[in-house]
N, C-alpha and C positions, 0 to 999 in steps of 0.2 A: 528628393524623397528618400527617409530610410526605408529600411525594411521593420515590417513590425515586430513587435515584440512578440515570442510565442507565445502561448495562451496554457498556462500551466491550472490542472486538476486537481484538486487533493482526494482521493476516496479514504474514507477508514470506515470504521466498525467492527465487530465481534470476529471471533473465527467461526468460519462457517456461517458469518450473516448475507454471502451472496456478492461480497464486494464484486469477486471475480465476474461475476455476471454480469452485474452492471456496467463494469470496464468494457467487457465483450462488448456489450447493447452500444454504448460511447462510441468506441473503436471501430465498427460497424457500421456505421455510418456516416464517420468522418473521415473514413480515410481516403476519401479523394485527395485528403491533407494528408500532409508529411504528420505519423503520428507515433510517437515512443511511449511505453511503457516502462515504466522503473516501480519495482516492488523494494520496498522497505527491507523486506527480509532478503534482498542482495546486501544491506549492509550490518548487519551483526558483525561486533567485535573480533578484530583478529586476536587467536586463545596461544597463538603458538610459544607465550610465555610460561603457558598453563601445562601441569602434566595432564596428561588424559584423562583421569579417576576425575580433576578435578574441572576439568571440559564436563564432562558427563553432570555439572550438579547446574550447568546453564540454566537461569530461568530466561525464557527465548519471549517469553510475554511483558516484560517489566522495561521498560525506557530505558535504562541504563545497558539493557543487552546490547542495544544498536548504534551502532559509530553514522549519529543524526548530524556531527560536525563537516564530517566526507559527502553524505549526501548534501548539505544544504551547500557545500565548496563543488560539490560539481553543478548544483542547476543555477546557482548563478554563473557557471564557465558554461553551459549551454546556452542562459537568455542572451551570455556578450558572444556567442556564435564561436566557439570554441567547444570541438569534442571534447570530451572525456572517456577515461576507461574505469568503468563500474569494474567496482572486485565482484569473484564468485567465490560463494561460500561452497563448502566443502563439509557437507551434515552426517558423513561418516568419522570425521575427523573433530568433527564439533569444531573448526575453525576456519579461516580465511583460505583457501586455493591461493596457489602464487597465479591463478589465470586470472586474466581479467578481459572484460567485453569493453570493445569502442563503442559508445556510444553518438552519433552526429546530432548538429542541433535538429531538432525539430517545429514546425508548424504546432504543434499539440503536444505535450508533454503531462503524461496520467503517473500522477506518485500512489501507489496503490499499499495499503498495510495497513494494521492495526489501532498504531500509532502516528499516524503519518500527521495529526493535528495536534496532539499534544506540546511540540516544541512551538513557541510564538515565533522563533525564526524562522520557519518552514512555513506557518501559516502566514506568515506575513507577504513570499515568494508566491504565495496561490490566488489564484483569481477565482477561482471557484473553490469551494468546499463542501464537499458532500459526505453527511454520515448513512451508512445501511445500519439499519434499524428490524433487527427480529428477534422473536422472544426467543429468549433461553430453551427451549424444550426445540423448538427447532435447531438450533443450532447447534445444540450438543448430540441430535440426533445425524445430524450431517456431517459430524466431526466422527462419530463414531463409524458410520460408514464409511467414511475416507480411510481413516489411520487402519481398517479393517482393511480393507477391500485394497486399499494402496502402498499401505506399511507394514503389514502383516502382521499386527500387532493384537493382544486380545483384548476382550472387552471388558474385561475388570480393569487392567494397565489403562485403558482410553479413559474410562471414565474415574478412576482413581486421581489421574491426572488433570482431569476437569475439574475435581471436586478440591485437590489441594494447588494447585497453582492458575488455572485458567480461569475457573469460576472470580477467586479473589481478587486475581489483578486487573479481570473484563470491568468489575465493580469499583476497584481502587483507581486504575489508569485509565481505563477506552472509554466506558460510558460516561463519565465524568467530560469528555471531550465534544461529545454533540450538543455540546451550547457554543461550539464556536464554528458548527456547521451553517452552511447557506441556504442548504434546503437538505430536509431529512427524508430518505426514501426509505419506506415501512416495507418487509415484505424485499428487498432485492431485486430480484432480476425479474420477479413475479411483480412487480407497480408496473406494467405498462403506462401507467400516465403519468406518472412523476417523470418516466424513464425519457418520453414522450416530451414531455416539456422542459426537460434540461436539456436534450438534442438540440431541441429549436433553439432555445437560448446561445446554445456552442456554435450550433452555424451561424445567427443573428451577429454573433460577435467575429466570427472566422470570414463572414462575407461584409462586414464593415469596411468603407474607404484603408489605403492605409495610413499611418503614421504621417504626418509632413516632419 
């Protein structure tokens, strides 16, 4: 008898549509299982080619930001049971940290980000795929209290920045991607019943026979 396969998550959606939440709600009740979390934004491009002025002009929302070839080379060196070490970005420096985290395989593996279903090689590695789904006026008010409250940033800078890069690319890149979700939960970490019936599904599948 092998070992099974883990059982790999995709989340994405908007910034500030609650993904995290959801992950939490996920995580939360599966972790009698071996469960890892991997965020997307661990792998943005190393800049260290780049001088800093021109670090500084990063759009951190657009596909091309994210080194998606490193992620999708490490969770296939997870499914064959081999760690990996995720880089850490370094968002003073706008680049890559020479640190990196070991990663062990896991039972559950949750890729969590904005873009995480955009590439069909990544979706193709997922067994599940979930978009969070909330309107715009929500989300940009939750962004605004973040980047206030967390990055001390002001509130013309937050929303100036919504209006010329986050707004366009949510519409260009992310929303364009929940037609290749599995099930879309409206509303985040507030669907108790969507939230509710993808647990059960994830155990359904985590307490199946294993593999022959």
């Amino acid at each position: 008898m092998t070992k099974k396969r883990p059982l790999i998550i995709g989340i994405a959606g908007g910034s500030g549509s609650g993904k995290t939440s959801v992950t939490r709600s996920i995580y939360d009740v599966v972790k009698e299982h071996s469960v890892v979390v991997i965020e997307h934004d661990y792998y943005y491009k190393d800049q260290s080619d780049l001088a800093f002025e021109e670090r500084l002009k990063t759009n951190y929302d657009h596909p091309l930001a994210f080194d998606t070839e490193l992620l999708i080379e490490h969770i296939k060196e997870l499914l064959e049971g081999r760690p990996v070490n995720r880089p850490v970005y370094d968002y003073a420096l706008h680049t890559r940290s020479d640190k990196t985290v070991e990663i062990e395989p896991k039972d559950v593996i949750i890729i969590e980000g904005i873009l995480v279903l955009d590439d069909a090689r990544l979706r193709e590695l997922m067994d599940i795929k979930l978009f969070v789904d909330t309107d715009a006026d929500l989300r940009i008010i939750r962004r605004i209290q973040r980047d206030i409250e967390e990055r001390g940033r002001s509130i013309s800078s937050v929303i100036g920045q919504y209006l010329s890069v986050v707004r366009p690319m949510h519409n260009q890149f992310i929303e364009p991607t929940k037609r290749y979700a599995d099930l879309i939960i409206p509303e985040g970490g507030e669907n108790k019943v969507a939230i509710d019936l993808m647990v059960t599904k994830i155990k359904t599948i985590l307490e199946s026979p294993q593999n022959l």
